[in-house]
N, C-alpha and C positions, 0 to 999 in steps of 0.2 A: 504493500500500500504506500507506503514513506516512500520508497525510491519510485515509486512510477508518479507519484506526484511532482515531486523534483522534474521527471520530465513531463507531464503534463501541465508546469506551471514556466516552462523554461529556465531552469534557475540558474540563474550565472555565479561563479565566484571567479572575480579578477583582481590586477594589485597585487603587490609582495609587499605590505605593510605587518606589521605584528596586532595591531588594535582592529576589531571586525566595522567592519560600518554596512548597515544595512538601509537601501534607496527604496523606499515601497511606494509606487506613484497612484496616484487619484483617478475618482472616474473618467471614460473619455480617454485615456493616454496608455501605453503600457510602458516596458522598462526602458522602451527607446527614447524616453522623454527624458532620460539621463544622461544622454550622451555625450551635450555638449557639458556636463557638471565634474563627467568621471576624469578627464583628465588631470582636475585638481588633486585628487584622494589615490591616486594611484600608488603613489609612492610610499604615502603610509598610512596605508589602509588594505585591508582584503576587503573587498566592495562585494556584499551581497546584495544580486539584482535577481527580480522573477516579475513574474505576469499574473494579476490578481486572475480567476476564475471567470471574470467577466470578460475582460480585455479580447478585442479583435482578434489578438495575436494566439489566444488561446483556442482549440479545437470546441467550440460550441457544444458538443455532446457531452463536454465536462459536466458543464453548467447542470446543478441538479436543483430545479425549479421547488423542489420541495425539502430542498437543504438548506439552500442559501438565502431565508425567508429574513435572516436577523445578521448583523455583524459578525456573531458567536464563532458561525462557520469559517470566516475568513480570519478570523485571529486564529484558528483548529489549523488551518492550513498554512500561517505562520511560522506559528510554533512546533508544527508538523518540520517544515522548510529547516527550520534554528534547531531543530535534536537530530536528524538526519546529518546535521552536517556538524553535528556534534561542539556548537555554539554554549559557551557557559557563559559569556559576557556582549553585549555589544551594544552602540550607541546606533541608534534607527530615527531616520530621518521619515517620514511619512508626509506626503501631499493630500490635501481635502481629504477625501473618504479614509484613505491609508492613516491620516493622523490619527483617528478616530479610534479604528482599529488596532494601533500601536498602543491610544491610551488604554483600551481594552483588553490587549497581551499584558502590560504592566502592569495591571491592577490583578491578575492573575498570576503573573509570574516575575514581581518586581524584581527579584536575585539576576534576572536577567538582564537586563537592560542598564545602563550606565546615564543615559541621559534620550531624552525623546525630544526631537527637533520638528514641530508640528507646523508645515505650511499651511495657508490656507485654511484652518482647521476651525470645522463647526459645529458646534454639541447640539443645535437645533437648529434649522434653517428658518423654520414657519413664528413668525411672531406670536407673544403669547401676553398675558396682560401689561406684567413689568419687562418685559424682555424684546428686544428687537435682532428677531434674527434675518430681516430682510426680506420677509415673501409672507403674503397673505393665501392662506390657501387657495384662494380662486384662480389667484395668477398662476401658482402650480399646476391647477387645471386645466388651465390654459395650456402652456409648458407642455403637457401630457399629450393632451389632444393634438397638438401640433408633429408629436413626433410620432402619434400613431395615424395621421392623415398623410405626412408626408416626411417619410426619415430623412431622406437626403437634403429635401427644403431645410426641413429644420436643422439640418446640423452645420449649411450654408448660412445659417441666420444666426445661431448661437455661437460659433466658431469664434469669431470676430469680437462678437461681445464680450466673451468670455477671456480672450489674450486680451482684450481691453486695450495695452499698447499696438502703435501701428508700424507693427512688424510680420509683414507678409507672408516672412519662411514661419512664423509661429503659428501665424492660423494656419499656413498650408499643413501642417507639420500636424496640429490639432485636429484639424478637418479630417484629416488620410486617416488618422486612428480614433476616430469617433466614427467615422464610416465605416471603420471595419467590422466594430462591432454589430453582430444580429441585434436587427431592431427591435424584437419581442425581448430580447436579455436585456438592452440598452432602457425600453421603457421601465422593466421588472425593477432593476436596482436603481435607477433615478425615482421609481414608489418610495422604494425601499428608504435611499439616502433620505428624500424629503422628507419622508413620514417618522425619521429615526429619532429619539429625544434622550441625549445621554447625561443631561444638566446633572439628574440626579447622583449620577458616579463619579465626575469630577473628583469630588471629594478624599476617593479612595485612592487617589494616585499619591506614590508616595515618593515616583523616580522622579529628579530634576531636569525641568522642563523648559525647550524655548521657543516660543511661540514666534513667528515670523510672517508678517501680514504686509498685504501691497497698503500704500495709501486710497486706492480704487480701487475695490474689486467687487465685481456685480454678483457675486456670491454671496460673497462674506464681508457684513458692513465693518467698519474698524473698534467699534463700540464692540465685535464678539472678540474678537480679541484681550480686548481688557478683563471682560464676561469670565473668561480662561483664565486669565492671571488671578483675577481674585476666587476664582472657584475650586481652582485644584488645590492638591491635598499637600504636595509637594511645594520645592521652592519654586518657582517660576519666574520668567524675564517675558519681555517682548520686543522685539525688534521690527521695527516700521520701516518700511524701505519706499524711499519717498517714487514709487512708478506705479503705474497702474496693471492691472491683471490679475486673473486667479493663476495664471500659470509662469509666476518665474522665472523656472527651471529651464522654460522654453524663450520667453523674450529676452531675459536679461539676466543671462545664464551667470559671467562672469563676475558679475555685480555679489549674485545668490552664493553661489560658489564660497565668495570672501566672506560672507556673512554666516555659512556653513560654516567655514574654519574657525574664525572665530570665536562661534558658539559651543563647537566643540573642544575649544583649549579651555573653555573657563571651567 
């Protein structure tokens, strides 16, 4: 089971570093959304890379529509990824849905993890009385309806929104792997993300933690961010990186990159 997921999830390990670092990218992207990051961490780092369950890049028949109803699964197959390859320590970077999922493994497996580097990262999208997490349910309805009338439309319309900056090879680059994705999987876990509420577990996080948010991003207002820092259990920072996007990784790799290192020396 453990080794055929390893290949069924693509799981890379590259770098001849001694310290492990683990890249787990967000909906929409798989681990090629690292590419222009990894030649920072090469050197010292063994850089664990894989392909969430969802991802284009992954064989669709994986996907088990009555597995993957909750987070739970995807941290199962994390931590499945990190005892396979026989992981006792490591510092995991996670983007949107992946941060999530990171803060999820650590509240289960704190011994593991050394520090959790949360892009983009949001315990609840939908707004709620005291809380502003950016989206009124209807609009998600919206959202919905559009990508089950017309997936391609929609992922030519959200693409763009979503790199926020205007940087062409990012949408192109967004676009190609959000299109990969099957679009019955693709609407499934954007239910999923939307309708997720993890405000409540915050709390139990005990690994230190650094939160990394654009100034813009159509995802996640900057107000969740702070949300994070005062919620978790743990110590926590935030680093605000004055560009716009939910995707970093992809617009403004180099920039990200230095603020990866950084977070990870402290």
């Amino acid at each position: 089971m453990v080794h055929s997921l390893l290949e069924a999830l693509n799981v890379r390990v590259v770098g001849s570093g001694e310290k492990i670092l683990v890249l787990a990218h967000g909906f929409g992207t798989d681990q090629s959304a690292w590419q222009r990051i990894l030649p920072f961490f090469l050197r010292d780092y063994r850089v664990i890379l894989y392909d969430l369950v969802c991802a284009g890049s992954v064989n669709p028949d994986y996907f088990d529509f009555r597995r993957y109803t909750t987070l739970d699964a995807y941290v199962d197959d994390l931590l499945h990824i990190l005892d396979a390859l026989g992981v006792d320590r490591c510092a995991y970077v996670g983007h949107s849905v992946s941060a999530m999922i990171g803060i999820l493994a650590a509240i289960r497996r704190p011994e593991l993890f050394t520090k959790l580097i949360l892009i983009g990262a949001s315990p609840r999208f939908l707004n709620d009385q005291d809380y502003h997490g950016g989206f009124e349910q209807a609009e998600i309805e919206k959202v919905f309806s559009a990508m089950e009338a017309n997936y391609e439309a929609w992922v030519k319309g959200f693409a763009p929104l979503a790199v926020g900056a205007d940087v062409p090879a990012a949408v192109r680059e967004f676009s190609r792997t959000l299109f990969n994705m099957r679009p019955d999987i693709s609407l499934f876990v954007s239910r999923q993300v939307f309708n997720s509420d993890l405000r409540g577990v915050l709390g139990l996080v005990k690994v230190p933690c650094c939160i990394i948010q654009t100034a813009k991003d159509v995802s996640v207002p900057t107000s969740v961010a702070t949300y994070l820092k005062n919620h978790l259990g743990g110590r926590s920072t935030v680093q605000m990186l004055n560009i716009e996007g939910h995707l970093p990784h992809l617009s403004a790799p180099a920039l990200l990159a230095h603020e990866l290192r950084r977070a990870l020396s402290r």
